[in-house]
C-alpha positions as a Python dict, from the first residue, in 0.01 Angstrom:
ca = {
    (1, 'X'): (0, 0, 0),
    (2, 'X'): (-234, 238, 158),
    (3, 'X'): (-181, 33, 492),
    (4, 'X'): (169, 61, 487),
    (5, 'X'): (132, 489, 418),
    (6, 'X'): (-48, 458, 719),
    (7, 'X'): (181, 273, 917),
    (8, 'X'): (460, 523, 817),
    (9, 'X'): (215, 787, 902),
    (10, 'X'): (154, 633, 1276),
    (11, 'X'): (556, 625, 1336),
    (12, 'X'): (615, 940, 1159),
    (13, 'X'): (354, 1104, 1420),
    (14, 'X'): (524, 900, 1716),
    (15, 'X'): (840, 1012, 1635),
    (16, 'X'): (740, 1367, 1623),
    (17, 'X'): (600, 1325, 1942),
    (18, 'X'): (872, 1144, 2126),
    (19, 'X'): (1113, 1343, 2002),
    (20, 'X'): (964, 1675, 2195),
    (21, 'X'): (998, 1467, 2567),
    (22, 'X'): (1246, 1277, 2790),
    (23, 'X'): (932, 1109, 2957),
    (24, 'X'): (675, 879, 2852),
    (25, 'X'): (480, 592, 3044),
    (26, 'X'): (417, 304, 2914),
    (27, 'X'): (46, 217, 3028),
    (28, 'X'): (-204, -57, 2984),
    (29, 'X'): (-561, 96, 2876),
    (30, 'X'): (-774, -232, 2875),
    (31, 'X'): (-1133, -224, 3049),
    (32, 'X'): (-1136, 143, 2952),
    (33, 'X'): (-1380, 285, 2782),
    (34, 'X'): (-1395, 513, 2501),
    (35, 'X'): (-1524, 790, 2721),
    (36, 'X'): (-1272, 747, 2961),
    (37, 'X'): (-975, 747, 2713),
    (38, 'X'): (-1170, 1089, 2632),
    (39, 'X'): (-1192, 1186, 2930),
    (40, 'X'): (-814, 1119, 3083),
    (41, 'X'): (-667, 1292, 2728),
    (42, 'X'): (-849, 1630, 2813),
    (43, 'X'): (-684, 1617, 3159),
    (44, 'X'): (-334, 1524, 3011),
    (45, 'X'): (-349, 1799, 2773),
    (46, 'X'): (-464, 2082, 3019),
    (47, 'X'): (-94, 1959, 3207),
    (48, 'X'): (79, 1976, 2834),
    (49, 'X'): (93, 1523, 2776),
    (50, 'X'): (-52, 1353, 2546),
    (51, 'X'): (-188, 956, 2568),
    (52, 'X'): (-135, 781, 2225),
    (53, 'X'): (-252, 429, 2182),
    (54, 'X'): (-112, 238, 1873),
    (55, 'X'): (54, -99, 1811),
    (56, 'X'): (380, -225, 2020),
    (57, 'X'): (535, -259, 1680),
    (58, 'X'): (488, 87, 1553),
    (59, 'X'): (592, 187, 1921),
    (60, 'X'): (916, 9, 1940),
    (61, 'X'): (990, 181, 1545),
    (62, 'X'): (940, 516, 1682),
    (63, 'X'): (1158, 513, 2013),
    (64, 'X'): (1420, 381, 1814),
    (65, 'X'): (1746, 533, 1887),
    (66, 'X'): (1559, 828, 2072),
    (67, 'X'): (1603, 883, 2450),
    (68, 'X'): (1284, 670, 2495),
    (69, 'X'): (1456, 328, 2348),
    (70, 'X'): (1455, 172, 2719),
    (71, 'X'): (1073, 179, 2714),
    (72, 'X'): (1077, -133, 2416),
    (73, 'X'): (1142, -368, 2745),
    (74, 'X'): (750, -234, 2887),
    (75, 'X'): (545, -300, 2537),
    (76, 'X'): (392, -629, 2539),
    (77, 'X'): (6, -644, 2548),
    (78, 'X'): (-228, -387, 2486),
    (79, 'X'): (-4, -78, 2536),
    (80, 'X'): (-93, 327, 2539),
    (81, 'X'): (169, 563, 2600),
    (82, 'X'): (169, 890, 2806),
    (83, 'X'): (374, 1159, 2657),
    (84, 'X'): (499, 1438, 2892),
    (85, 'X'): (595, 1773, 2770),
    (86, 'X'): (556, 1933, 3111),
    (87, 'X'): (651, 1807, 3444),
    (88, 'X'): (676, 1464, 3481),
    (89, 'X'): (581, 1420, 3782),
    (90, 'X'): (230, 1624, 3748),
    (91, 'X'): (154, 1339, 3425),
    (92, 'X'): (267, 1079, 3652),
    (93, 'X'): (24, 1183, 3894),
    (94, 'X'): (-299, 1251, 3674),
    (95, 'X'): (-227, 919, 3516),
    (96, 'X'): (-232, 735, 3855),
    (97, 'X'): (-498, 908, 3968),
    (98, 'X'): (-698, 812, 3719),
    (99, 'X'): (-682, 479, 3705),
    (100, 'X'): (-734, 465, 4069),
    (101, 'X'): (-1065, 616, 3989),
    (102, 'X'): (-1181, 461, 3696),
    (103, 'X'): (-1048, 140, 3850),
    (104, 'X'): (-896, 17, 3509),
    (105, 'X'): (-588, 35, 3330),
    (106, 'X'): (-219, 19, 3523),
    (107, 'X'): (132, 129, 3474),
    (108, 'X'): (409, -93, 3299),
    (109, 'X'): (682, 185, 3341),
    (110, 'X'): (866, 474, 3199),
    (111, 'X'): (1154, 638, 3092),
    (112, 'X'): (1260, 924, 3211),
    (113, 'X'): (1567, 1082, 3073),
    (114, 'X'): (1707, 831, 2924),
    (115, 'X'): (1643, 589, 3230),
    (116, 'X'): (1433, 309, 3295),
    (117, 'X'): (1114, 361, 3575),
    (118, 'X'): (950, 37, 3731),
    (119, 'X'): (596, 65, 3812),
    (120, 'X'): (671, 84, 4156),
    (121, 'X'): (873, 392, 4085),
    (122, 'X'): (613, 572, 3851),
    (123, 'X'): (379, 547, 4129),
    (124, 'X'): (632, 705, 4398),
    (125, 'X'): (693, 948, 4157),
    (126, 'X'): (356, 1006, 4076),
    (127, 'X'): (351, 1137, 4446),
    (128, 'X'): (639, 1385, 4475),
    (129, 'X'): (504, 1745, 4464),
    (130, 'X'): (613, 1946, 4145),
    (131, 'X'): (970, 2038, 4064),
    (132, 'X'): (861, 2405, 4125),
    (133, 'X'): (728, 2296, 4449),
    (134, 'X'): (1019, 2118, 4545),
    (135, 'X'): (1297, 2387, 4452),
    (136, 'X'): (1079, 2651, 4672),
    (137, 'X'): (1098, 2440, 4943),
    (138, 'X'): (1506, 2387, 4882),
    (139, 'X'): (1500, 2791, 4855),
    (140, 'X'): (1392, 2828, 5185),
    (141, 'X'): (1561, 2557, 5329),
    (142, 'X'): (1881, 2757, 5224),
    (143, 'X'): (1757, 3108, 5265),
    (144, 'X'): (1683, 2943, 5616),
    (145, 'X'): (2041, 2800, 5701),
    (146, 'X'): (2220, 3097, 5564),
    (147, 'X'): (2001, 3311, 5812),
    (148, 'X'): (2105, 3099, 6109),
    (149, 'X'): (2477, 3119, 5962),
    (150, 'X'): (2456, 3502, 5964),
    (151, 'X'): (2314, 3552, 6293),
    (152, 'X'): (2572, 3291, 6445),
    (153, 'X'): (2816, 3502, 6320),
    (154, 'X'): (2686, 3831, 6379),
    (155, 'X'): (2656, 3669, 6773),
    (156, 'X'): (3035, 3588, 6697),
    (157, 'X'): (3101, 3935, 6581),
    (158, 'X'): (2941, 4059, 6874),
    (159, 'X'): (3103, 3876, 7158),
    (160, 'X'): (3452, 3952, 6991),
    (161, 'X'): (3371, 4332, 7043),
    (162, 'X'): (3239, 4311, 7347),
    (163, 'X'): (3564, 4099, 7481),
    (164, 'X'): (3768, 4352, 7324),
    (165, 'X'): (3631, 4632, 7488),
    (166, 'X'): (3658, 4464, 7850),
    (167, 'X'): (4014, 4356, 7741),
    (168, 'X'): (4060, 4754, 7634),
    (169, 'X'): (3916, 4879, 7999),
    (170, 'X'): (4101, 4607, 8191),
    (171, 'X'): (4425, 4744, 8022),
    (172, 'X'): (4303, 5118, 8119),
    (173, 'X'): (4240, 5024, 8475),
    (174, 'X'): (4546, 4857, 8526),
}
């Protein structure tokens, strides 16, 4: 009995955890130590994640109609699972770091709103800069373009006066 109040208690806790994110990783943690599971859950929770390890079964329970349900196709094997709160992409990338340092554990793949990430494409994603990052830089691309715009027409403006006036002195003169 007490096993099966702790089961419930495992996919209660999931739940409540999946239910604050649109993106989670699954991961594969074996060769890592202890100390390095430690170790990589301080990181994710300075960047607002969280790295839960518990059984595929009790996984699969707790994604269950949520937004996460795609990630049941990555949970075979020994399976962990990052939990973003923040920005995806900043998880992404502390997770892949990691594991390229330690030199153990890998990606399966993710879901992300709803929609199903490869391993491939958690890694690519692990590289894109962070949303904030990437909206700045759309900022000035368009803060950029509608300068151009304004001095192209102000240049317009311009040339239209000037024309006028030697049209205007061309009609005095004449």
């Amino acid at each position: 009995m007490s096993k099966n109040l702790t089961k419930e208690q495992v996919i209660s806790n999931l739940k409540e955890n999946f239910s604050k994110t649109s993106f989670a990783v699954a991961t594969d943690y074996r060769g890592m130590s202890v100390t390095e599971i430690s170790n990589l859950r301080k990181r994710l929770k300075e960047n607002n994640a969280d790295y839960k390890i518990a059984k595929n079964t009790l996984i699969k329970l707790a994604i269950k109609d949520t937004n996460l349900a795609e990630l049941e196709k990555h949970l075979a094997g020994p399976t962990a699972v990052l939990i973003g709160y923040g920005e995806p992409t900043e998880c992404a990338k502390i997770f892949v770091e990691f594991i390229k340092e330690v030199e153990k554990g890998d990606v399966k793949g993710a879901v992300l709103d709803g929609k199903l990430l490869s391993k491939d494409e958690i890694k690519m994603f692990a590289s894109l800069p962070p949303k904030k990052v990437i909206l700045g830089q759309i900022a000035g691309l368009l803060v950029a373009s509608t300068g151009g715009i304004a001095g192209c027409l102000e240049s317009l403006i311009r040339d239209i006066a000037l024309l006028s006036e030697e049209v205007a002195k061309k009609n005095k003169g004449g």
